[in-house]
ZAMAR-550965 format. One record per residue (C-alpha): x, y, z. Coordinates in steps of 0.5 Angstrom, whole numbers, padded with zeros to 4 digits, always signed. Example, Ala and Ser with C-alpha at 12.3 -4.5 7.8 and 13.67 -1.06 7.14 Angstrom:
<pts>
+0025-0009+0016 +0027-0002+0014 
</pts>
This chain:
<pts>
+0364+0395-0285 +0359+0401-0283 +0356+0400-0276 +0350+0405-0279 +0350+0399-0284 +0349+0394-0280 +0344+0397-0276 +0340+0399-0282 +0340+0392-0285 +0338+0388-0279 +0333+0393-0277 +0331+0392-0284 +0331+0385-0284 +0326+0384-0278 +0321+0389-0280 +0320+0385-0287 +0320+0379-0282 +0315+0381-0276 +0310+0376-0276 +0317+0370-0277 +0321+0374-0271 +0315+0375-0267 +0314+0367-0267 +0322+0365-0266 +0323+0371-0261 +0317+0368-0256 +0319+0360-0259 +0327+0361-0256 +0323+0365-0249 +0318+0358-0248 +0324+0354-0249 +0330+0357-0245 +0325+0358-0239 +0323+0352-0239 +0331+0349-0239 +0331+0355-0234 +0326+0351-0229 +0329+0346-0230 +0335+0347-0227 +0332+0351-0222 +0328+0344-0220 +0336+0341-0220 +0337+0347-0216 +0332+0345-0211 +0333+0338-0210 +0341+0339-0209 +0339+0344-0203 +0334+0340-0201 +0339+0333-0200 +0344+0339-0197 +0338+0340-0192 +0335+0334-0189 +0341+0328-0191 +0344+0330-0184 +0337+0331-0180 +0333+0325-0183 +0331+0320-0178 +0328+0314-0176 +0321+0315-0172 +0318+0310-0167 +0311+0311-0166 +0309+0309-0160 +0303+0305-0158 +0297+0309-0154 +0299+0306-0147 +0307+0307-0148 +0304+0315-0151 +0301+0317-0144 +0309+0317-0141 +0310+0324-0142 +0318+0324-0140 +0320+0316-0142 +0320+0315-0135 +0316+0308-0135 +0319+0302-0137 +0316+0300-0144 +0318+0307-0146 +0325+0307-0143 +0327+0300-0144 +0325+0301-0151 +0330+0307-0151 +0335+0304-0147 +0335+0298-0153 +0336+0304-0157 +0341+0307-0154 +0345+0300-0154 +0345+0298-0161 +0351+0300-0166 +0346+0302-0170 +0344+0308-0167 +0347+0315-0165 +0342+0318-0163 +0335+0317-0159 +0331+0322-0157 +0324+0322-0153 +0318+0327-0156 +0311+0326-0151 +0304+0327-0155 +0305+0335-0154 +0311+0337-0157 +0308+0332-0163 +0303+0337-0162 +0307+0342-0163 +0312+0340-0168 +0304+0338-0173 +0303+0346-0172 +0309+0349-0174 +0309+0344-0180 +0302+0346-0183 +0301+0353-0180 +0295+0357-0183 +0293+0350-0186 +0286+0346-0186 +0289+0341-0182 +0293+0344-0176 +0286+0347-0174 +0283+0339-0174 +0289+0337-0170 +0288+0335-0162 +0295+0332-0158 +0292+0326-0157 +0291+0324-0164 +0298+0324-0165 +0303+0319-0163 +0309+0320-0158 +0315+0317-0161 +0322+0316-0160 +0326+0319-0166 +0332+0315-0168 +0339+0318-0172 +0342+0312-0175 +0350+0312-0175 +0348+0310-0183 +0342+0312-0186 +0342+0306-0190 +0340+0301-0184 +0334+0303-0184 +0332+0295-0184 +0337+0292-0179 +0333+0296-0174 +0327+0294-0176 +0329+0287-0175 +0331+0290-0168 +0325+0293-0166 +0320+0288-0169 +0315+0285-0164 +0318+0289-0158 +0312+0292-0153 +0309+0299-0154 +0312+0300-0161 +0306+0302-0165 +0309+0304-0173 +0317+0304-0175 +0318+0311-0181 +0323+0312-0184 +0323+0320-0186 +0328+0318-0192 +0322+0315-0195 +0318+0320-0195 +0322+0325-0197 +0325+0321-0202 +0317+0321-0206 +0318+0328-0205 +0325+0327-0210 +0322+0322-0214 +0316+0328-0216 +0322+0333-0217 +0326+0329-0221 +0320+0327-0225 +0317+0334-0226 +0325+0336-0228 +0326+0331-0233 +0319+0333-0236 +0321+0340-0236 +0328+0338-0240 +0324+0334-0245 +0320+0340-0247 +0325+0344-0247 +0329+0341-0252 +0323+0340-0256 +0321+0347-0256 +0330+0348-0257 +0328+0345-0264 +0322+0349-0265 +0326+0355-0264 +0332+0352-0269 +0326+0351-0275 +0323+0357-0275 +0330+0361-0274 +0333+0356-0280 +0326+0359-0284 +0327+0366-0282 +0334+0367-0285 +0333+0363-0291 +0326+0368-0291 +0330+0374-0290 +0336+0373-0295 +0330+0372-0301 +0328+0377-0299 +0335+0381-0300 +0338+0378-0305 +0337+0384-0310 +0342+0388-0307 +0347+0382-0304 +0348+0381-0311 +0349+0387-0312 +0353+0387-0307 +0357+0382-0308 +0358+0384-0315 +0362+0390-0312 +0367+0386-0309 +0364+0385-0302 +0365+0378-0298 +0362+0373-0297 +0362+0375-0290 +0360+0382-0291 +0354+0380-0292 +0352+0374-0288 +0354+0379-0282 +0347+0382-0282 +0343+0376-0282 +0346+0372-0276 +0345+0379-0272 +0338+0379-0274 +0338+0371-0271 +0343+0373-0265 +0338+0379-0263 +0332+0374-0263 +0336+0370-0260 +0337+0376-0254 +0330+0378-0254 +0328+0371-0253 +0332+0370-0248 +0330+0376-0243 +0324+0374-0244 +0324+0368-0241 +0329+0370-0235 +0323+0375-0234 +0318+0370-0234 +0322+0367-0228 +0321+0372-0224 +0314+0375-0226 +0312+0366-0224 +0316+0366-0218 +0314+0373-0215 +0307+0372-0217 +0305+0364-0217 +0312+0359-0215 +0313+0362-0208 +0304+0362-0206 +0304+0355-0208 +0310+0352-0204 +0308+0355-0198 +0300+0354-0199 +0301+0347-0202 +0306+0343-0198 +0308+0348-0192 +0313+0354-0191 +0321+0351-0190 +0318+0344-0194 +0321+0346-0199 +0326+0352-0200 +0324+0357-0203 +0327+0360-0210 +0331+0365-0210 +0332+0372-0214 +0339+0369-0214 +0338+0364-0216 +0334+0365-0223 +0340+0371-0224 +0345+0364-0223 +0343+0361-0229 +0341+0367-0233 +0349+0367-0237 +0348+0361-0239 +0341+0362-0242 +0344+0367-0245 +0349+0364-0247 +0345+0358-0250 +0340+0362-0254 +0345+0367-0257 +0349+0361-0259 +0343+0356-0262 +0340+0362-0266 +0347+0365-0269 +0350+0356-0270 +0343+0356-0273 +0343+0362-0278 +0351+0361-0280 +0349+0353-0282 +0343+0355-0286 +0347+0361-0290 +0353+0355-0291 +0348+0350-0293 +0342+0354-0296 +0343+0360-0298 +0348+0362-0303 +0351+0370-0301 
</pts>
């Protein structure tokens, strides 16, 4: 078969079609890119379980008399960490005084509204507690409830654990309509296939006349899908990055705090890229050949 054939023949099948293309390349782009957000999403929530499942703690706010101890010198405060420090549970105590709290609340919310309105004395001292296992969290409540100069016992796990339950919830959203618009992409590639083989049957009958194959002149046809599927693809892979540079990274910093989250990468968007290529050369070149078998009669 001629490659100058071919190229003229898909060429000439797109340009028939325009309006068609135009839908089915910026269909196949929305949906891959939003299967690219969310395994962008299930990335960030890996990297984010390999960031803190280490460093979570238990924190032990103290009252307001045992706050004023800077060192943990005092005996309410050191009893409390000598207890601490005893039990099985624990593997590790350490004592952080009113303006190292203070400290930590800026470096956390940093350029924000909130860092500016807070004082020392507005945040508690506390003894922050590492746990030998993280899932008995309820055995040193049980250990520390009523004892003097304890305030409120936090867990961080719990915290960060709404802030997963956000995550997966906006990946499974994202796979929903992913999936959604992945049908939508297959319609319309199905239609245009069947648009443009009408549209050709003049000369593919002649052709088959002459003795061509069947696949001889199915080849153009799922080019002209495959390359829809190509371009729809890049689009989306761009999009990625236009969204990160241009919106993801500001509202990540701004909304929740530099380091909260990480970051996505460069990288990572040309991680998944293969397989989003993968994915929408493969629907749109499955989806035309199956629609020529079932359809259409070259």
């Amino acid at each position: 078969m001629r490659f100058n054939f071919l190229v003229r023949e898909v060429l000439t099948g797109l340009r028939r079609n325009v309006t068609m293309t135009i839908a089915m390349v910026l269909t196949t782009a929305v949906s891959l890119g939003l299967l690219g957000t969310g395994l962008l999403a299930v990335h960030t929530i890996d990297a984010m379980e390999d960031i803190y499942g280490d460093r979570l703690e238990v924190v032990v706010s103290l009252t307001d008399a045992a706050a004023s101890d800077a060192d943990c010198s005092q005996p309410v405060c050191a009893g409390l960490k000598r207890e601490l420090t005893d039990s099985p549970l624990v593997a590790a105590v350490n004592f952080e005084n009113q303006q190292q709290a203070y400290a930590r609340f800026q470096r956390l919310f940093e350029g924000q509204t909130l860092a500016a309105l807070a004082r020392p004395k507005s945040l508690p001292a506390s003894l922050r507690v590492k746990l030998h296992d993280p899932t008995q969290t309820a055995e040193l409540r049980k250990l520390l409830d009523g004892k003097a100069g304890v305030k409120a016992v936090l867990d961080q796990r719990d915290v960060v654990e709404r802030l997963f339950s956000f995550l997966r919830t906006v990946r499974d959203v994202v796979f929903t309509l992913a999936i959604i618009e992945v049908i939508a992409a297959a319609l319309l590639i199905s239609n245009m296939v069947q648009l443009s083989a009408y549209n050709r049957r003049t000369e593919v009958g002649v052709m088959r006349l002459v003795g061509a194959t069947r696949w001889y002149t199915q080849l153009p046809f799922l080019l002209e899908a495959a390359f829809t599927g190509i371009v729809g693809t890049a689009l989306a892979v761009g999009s990625l990055m236009v969204g990160k540079a241009l919106f993801l990274d500001d509202a990540i910093t701004k909304g929740l705090g530099n380091g909260v989250i990480p970051l996505i990468q460069y990288s990572d968007i040309l991680a998944i890229s293969p397989l989003l290529f993968l994915l929408g050369i493969g629907i749109a070149s499955v989806t035309g050949y199956v629609t020529l078998r079932l359809y259409v009669r070259l």
